[in-house]
N, CA, C and O of each residue as an XYZ file, in Angstrom:
360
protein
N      -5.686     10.580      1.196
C      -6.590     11.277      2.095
C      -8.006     11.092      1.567
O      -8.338     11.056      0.382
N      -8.827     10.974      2.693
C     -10.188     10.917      2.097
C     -10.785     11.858      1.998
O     -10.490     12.866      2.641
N     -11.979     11.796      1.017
C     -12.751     12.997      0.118
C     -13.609     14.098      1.154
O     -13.832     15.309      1.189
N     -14.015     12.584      2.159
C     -15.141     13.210      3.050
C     -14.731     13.916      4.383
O     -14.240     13.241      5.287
N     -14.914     15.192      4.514
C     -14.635     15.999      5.503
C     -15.574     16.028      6.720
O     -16.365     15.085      6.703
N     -15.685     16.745      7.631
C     -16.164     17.055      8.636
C     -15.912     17.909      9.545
O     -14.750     18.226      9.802
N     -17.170     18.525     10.311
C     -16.225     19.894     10.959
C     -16.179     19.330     12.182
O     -17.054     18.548     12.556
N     -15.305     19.624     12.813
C     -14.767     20.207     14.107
C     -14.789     21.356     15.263
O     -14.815     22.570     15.060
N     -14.777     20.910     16.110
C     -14.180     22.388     16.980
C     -13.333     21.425     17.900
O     -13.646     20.315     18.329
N     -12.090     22.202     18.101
C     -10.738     22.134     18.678
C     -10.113     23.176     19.419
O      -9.820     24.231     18.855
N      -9.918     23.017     20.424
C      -8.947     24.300     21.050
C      -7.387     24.286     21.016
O      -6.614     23.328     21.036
N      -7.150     25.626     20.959
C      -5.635     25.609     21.344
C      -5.475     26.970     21.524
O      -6.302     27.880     21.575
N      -3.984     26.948     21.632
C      -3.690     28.117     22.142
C      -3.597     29.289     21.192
O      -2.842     29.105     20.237
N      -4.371     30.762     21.275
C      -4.474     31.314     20.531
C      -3.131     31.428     19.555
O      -3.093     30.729     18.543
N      -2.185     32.196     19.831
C      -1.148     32.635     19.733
C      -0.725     31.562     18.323
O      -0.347     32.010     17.240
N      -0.913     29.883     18.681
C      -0.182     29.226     17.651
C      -1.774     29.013     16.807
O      -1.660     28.105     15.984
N      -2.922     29.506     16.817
C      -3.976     29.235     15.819
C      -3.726     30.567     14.741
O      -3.726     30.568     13.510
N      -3.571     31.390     15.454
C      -3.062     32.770     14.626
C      -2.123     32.324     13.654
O      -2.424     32.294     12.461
N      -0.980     31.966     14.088
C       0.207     31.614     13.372
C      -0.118     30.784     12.698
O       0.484     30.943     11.636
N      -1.119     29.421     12.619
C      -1.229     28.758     11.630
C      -1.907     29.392     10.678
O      -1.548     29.357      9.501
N      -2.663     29.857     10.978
C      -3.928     30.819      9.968
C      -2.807     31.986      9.059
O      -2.831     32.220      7.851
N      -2.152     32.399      9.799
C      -0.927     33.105      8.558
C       0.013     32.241      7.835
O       0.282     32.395      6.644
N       0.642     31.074      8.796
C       0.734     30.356      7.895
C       0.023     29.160      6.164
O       0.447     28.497      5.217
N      -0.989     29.530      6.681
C      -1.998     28.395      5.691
C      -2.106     29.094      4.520
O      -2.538     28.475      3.548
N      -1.733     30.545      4.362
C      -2.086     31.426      3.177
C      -3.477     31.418      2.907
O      -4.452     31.354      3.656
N      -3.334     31.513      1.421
C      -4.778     31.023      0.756
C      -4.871     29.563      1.006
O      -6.031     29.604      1.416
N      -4.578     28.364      1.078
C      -5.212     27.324      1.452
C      -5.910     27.362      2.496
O      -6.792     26.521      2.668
N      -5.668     28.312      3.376
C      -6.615     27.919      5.088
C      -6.285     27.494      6.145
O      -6.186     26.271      6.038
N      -6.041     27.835      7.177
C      -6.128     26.867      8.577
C      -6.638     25.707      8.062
O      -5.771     24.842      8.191
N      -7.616     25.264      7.544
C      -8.265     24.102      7.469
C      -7.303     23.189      7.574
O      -7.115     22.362      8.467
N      -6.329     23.529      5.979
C      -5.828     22.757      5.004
C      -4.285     23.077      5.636
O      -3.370     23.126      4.814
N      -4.017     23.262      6.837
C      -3.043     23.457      7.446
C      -2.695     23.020      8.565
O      -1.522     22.715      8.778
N      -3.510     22.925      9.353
C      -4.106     21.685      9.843
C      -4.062     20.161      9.831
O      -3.765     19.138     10.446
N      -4.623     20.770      8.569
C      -4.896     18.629      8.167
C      -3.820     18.947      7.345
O      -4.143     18.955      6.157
N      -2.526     19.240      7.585
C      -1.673     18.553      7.112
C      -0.858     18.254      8.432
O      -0.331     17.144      8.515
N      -0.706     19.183      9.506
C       0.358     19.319     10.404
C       0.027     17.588     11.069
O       0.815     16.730     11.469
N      -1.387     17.592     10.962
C      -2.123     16.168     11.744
C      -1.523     14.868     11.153
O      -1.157     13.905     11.827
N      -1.469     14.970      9.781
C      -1.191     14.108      8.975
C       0.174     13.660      8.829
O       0.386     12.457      8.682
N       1.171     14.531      8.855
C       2.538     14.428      9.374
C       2.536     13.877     10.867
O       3.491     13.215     11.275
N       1.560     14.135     11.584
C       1.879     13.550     13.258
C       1.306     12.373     12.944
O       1.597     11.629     13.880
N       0.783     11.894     12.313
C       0.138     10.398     12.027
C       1.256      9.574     11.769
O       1.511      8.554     12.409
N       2.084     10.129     10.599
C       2.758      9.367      9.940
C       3.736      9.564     10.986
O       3.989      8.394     11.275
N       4.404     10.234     11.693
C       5.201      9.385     12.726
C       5.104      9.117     14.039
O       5.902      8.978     14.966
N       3.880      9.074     13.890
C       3.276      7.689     15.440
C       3.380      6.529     14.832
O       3.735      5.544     15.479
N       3.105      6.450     13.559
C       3.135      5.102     12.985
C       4.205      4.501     12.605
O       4.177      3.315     12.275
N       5.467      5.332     12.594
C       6.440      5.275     12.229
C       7.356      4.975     13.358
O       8.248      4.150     13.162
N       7.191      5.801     15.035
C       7.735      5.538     15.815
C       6.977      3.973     16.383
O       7.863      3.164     16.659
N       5.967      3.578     16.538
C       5.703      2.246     16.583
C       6.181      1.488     16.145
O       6.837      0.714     16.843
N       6.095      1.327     14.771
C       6.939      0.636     13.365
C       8.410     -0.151     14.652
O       8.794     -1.160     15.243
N       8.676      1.331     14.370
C      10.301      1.005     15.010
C      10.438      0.876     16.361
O      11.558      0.679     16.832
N       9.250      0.974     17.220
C       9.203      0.106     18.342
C       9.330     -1.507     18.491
O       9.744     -2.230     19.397
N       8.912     -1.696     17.492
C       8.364     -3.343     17.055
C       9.793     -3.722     16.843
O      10.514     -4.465     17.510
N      10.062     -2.954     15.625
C      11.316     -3.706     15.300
C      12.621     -3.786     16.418
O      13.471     -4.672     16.339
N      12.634     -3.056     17.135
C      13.318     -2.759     18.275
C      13.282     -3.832     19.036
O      14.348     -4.433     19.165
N      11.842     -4.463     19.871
C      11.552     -5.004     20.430
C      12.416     -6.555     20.035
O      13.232     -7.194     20.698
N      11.955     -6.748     18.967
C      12.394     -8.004     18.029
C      13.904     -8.127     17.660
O      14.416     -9.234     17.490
N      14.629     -6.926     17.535
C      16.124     -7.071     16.693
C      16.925     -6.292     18.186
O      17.976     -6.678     18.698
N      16.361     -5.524     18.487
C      17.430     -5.006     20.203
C      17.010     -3.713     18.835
O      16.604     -3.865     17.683
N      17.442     -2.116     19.882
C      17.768     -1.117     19.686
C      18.699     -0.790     18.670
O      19.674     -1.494     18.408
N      18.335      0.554     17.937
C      18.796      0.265     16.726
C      20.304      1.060     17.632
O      20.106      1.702     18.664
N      21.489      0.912     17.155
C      22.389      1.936     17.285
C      23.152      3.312     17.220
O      22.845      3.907     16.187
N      23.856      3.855     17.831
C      24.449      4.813     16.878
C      25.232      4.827     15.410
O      25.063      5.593     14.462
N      26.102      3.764     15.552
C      26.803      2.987     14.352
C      26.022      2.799     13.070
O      26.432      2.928     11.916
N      24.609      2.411     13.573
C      23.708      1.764     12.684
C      23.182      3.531     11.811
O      23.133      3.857     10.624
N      22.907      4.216     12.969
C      21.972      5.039     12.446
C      23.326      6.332     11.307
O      23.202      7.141     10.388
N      24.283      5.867     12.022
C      25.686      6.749     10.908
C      25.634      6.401     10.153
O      25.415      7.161      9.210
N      25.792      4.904      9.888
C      26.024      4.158      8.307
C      24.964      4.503      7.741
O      25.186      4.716      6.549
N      23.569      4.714      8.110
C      22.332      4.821      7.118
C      22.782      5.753      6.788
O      23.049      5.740      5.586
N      23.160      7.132      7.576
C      22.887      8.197      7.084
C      24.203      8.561      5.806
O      24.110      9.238      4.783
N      24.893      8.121      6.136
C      25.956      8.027      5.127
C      25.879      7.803      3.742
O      26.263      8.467      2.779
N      25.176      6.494      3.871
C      24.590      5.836      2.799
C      23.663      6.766      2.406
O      23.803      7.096      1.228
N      22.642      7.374      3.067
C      21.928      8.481      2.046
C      22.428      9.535      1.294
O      22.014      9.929      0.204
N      23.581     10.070      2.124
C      24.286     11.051      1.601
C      24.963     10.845      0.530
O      25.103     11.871     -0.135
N      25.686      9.446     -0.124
C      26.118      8.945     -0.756
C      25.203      8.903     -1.691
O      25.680      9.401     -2.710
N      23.989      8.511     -1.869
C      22.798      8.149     -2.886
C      22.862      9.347     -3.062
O      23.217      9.654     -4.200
N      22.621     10.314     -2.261
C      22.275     11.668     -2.779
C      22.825     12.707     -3.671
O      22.362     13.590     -4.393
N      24.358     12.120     -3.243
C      25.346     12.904     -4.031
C      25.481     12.309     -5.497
O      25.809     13.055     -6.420
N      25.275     11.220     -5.668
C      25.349     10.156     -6.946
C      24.023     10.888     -7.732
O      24.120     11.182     -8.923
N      23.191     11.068     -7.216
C      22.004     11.511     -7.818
C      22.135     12.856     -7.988
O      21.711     13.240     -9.078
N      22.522     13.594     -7.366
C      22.761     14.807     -7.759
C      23.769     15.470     -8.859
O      23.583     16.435     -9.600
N      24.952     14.577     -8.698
C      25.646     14.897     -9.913
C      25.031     13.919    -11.344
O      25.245     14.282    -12.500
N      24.306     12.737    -11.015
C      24.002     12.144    -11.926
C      22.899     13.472    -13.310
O      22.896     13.525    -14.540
N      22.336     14.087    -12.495
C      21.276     14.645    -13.002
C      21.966     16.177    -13.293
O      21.523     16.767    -14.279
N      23.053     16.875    -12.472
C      23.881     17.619    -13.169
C      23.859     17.986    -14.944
O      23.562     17.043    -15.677
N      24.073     18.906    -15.382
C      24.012     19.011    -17.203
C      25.308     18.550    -17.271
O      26.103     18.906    -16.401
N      25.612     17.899    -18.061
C      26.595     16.689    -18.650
C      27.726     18.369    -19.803
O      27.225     19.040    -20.705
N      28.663     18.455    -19.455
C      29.331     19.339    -20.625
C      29.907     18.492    -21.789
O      30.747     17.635    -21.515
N      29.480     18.690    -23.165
C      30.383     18.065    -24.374
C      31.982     18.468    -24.206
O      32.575     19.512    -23.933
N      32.288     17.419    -24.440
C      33.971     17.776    -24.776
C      33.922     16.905    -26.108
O      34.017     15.682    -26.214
N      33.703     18.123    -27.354
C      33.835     18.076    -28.459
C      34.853     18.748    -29.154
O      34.935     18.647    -30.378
């Protein structure tokens, strides 16, 4: 993120500016904000991404999108017990 800021004025609807402003704590609406924005960045860029690739390879699948997820769950579980405290059997 860059250093240099700038202000704004933006509307919305009260109701969810409130709610962000309780949500932001002590960081701020500001800084609550520029994050919610920053997460919507990253997946416009992300749903493009995978427009492209779409375009080029055909639609990804259901099949496709099980096995990934599988496969994460699998990494995850490996990693999770990997990092588990190890008991001596002394």
């Amino acid at each position: 993120m860059s250093d240099a800021t700038q202000k704004y004025s933006i509307s919305m609807p009260r109701d969810i500016a409130e709610a962000a402003r309780a949500l932001g704590g002590p960081s701020g609406l500001s800084a609550y904000v520029t994050a919610a924005v920053t997460r919507q960045i990253e997946r416009d860029k992300l749903a493009a991404l995978i427009a492209v690739a779409e375009a080029e390879h055909g639609p990804i699948t259901e099949e496709e999108v099980d096995a990934t997820r599988a496969a994460f769950r699998r990494a995850h579980e490996e990693l999770s017990s990997s990092s588990a405290p190890q008991k001596d059997v002394a």
